[in-house]
N, C-alpha and C positions, 0 to 999 in steps of 0.2 A: 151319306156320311163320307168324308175326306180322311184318306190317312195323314200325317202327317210323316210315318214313313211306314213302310212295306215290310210285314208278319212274314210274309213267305214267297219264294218264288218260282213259281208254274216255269219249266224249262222244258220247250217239245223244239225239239230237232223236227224241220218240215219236209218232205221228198215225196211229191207226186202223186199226193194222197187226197185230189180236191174233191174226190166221192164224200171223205169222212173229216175233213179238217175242221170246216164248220162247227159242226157236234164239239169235235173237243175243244173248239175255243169257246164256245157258248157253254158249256161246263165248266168252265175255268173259271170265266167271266161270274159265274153263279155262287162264286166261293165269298163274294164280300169285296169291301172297296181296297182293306188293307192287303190284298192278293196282287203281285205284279205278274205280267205273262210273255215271256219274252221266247219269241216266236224265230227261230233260227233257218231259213228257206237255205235248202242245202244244193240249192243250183237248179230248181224242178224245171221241170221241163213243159207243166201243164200248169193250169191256172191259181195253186195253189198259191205260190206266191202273192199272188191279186186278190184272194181273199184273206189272206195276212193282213194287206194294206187296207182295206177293206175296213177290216176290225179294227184296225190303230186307227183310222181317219177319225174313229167314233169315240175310241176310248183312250186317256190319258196315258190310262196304265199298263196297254199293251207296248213293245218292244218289237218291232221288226229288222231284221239285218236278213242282207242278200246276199250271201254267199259264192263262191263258187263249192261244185260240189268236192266234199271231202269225206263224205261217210258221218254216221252218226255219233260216232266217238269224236270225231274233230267239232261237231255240231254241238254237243254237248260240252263241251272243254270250251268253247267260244260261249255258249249262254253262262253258262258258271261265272265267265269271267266278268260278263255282265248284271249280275244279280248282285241283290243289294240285300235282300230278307233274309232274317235270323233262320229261316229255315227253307230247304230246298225239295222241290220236289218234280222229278223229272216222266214228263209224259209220254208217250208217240204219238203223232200226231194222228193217227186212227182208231187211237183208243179215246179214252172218256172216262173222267171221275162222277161220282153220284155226288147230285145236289151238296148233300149237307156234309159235306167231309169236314171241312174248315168249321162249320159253326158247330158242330157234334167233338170233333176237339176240341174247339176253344170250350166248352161246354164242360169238359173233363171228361171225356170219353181215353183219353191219354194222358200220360205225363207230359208235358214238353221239355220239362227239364233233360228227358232221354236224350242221347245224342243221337238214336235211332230207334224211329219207330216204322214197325211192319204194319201194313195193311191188307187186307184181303183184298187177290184178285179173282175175278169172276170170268169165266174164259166165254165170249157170244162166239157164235157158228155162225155161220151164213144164212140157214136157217131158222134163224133167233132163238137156238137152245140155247140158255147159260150152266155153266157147270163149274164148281169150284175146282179152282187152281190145284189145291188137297195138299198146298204147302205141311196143314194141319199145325200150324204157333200156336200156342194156348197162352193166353196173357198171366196167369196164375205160373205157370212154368218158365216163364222170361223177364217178367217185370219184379223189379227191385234185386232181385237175385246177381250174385259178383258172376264177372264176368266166364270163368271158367266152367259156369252149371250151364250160362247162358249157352257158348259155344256149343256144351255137349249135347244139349236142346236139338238147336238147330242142326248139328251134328247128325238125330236120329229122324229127322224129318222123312217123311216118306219123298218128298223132292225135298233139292235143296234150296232155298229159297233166293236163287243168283237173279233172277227176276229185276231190271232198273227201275219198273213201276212198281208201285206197293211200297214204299218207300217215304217216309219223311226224316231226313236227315240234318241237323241242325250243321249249318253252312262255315263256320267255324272248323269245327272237324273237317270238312272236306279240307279248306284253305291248310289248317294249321299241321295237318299230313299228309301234304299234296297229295291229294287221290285226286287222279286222273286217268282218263277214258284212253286206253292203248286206240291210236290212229289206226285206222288202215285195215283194221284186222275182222275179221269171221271171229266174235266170241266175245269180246269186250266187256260182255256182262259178266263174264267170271271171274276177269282179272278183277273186274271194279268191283264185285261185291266183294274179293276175298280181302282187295285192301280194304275193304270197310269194315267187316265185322274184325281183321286183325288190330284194328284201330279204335275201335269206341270203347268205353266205358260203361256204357247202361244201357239198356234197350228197353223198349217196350211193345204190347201189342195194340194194334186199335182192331176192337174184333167186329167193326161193321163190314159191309159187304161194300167197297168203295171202288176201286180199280176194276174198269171194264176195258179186258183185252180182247180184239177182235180178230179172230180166226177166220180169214178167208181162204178159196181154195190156192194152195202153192205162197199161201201167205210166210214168210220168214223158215221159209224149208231151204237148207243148201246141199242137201244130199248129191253126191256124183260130184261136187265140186272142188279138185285138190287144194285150192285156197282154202275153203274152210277145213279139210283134213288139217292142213298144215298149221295154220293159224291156233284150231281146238290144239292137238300137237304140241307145239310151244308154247301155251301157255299152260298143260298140265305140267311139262318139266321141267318151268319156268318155279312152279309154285311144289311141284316135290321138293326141287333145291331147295326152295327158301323155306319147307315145314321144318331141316335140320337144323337150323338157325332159333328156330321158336318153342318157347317153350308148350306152345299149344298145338305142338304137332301132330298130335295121334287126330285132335279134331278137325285137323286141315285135311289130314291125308283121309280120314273119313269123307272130306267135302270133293276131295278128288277122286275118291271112289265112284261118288255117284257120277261126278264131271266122266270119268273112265268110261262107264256104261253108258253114259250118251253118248259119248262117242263114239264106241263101237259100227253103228250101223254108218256112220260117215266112212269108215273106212271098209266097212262091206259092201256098200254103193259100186267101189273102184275098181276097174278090171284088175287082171292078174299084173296085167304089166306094170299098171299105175301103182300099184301098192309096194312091187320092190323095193324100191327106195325107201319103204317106211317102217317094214316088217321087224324090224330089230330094234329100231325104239319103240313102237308098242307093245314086243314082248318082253322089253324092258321093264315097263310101265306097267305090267299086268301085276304086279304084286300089291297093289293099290285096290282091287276087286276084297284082297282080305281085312279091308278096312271097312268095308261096308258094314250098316248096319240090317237093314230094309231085308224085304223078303226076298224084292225084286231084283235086289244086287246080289244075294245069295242064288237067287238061281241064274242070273246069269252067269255068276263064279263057276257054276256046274255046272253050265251049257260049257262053257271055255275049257274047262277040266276033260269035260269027255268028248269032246268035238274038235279041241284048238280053236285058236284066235280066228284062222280064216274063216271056216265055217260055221262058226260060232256068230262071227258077223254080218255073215251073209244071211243067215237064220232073222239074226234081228233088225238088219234092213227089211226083209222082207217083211215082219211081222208090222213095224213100225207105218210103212208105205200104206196094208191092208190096212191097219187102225185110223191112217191121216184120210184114207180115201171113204169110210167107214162115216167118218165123222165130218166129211169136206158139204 
């Protein structure tokens, strides 16, 4: 079957991944004819690229561009601008959607009228254990509900769901409130989920097991790195400023709460020397721990309460590194 124009469209920024790329274009490819895939090669440096080309030589409805590299936020902001489908939905390119994602929506497995719908991600090991993500959405708690119940929802998530896959976002909203992927930066996924749930209208959930993210060893870790210090950094107090502006501030600053706790151990990575410079804005920022809901944000409030920020951090790097190696 021919579309005669394009339901949705598959957006994977590509970088170096020609182990897994295949897989996720062949799962793309598995979604139906009305699915486009517009495949954005972000400068690689291994064959990845070639099997891009590869998959477009065969199929109409794939989309190759060869970039130079610029990170996955400029990669993203460049497929966007080529997408055409009423609805968007953005991959990595070593991950993998399950077969029936598209025909179990179109099915009514969802609303699409949503202007966003979450999906379930599934996290694989290297090992082939899969484990859910434990975002924990409940479609009965999200769906049809105004938007301020929706917020406080997700608000008490045991994570927060900043995730760029698991995601169908109807393409309209992105365009008609410029959400865009910050360049350049360590975190990107935070800034763009918070412009997105500040911006919709409706949400829903699709409660299949769909989004397969792949954990490999040292896979999307930047610990010890002061770019990503800095980058997480600016954008929690990028987005404190902007909760006094919103009338759904206590929800946001809940959502930086948890952003706070992850960061922490970024900043316990760094020596004593490296951290100077930053010590006074994140005790700035520590008053963002009392907005937490979770268990796990409560007791890091009382690691920090009776230990302080340093050792506090250093505590949860260390735990964090034992749990990645644990599970590597």
């Amino acid at each position: 079957m021919n579309c005669s124009y394009y339901e949705y469209s598959f957006i994977v920024p590509v970088y170096n991944t020609e182990k897994y790329v295949g897989k996720c274009i062949e799962s793309i490819l598995k979604q139906g004819e009305c699915c486009e895939l517009i495949l954005v090669d972000d400068g690689s440096t291994d064959s990845s690229g070639n099997i891009c080309d590869f998959y477009a030589r065969q199929y109409e409805r794939i989309k190759v561009f060869h970039n130079k590299n610029s990170g996955p936020g400029a990669a993203r902001n460049f497929g966007l601008d080529k997408a055409s489908g009423n609805y968007v939905i953005f991959v990595d390119s070593d991950d993998y959607v399950s077969n029936g994602l598209i025909e179990y929506l179109d099915r009514g497995y969802a609303d699409r009228s949503a202007d966003l719908t979450f999906f379930n991600i599934i996290k694989k090991f290297s090992d082939g254990r899969l484990e859910p993500m434990a975002e924990g959405l409940k479609k009965d708690e999200i769906y049809g509900k105004p938007m301020n119940k929706v917020l406080k929802v997700i608000s008490e998530c045991s994570k927060f769901p900043a995730s760029i896959g698991g995601k169908i976002i109807k393409r309209d909203v992105l365009i008609k409130n410029n959400i865009r992927f910050k360049e350049g930066i360590v975190g990107e996924d935070i800034d763009w989920t918070l412009q997105l749930v500040c911006s919709i209208n409706s949400a829903d959930v699709y409660p299949e097991e769909s989004y397969y993210y792949r954990i490999s060893p040292g896979t999307r870790r930047s610990y010890g790195s002061v770019k990503s210090m800095c980058d997480h950094l600016g954008v929690l107090e990028e987005w404190t400023e902007k909760a006094k502006e919103k009338t759904t501030n206590k929800y946001i600053l809940s959502f930086l709460s948890y952003q706070y706790a992850v960061f922490l151990p970024f900043y316990g990575s760094l020596s004593t020397e490296e951290r100077v410079p930053y010590t006074k804005r994140i005790k700035k920022l520590r008053f963002l721990l009392s907005y937490g809901k979770t268990k796990k944000i409560k007791l890091i409030r009382l690691a920090v309460s009776l230990l302080g920020i340093n050792e506090a951090s250093k505590l949860l790097y260390r735990y964090v590194m034992k749990r990645d190696e644990a599970n590597a």
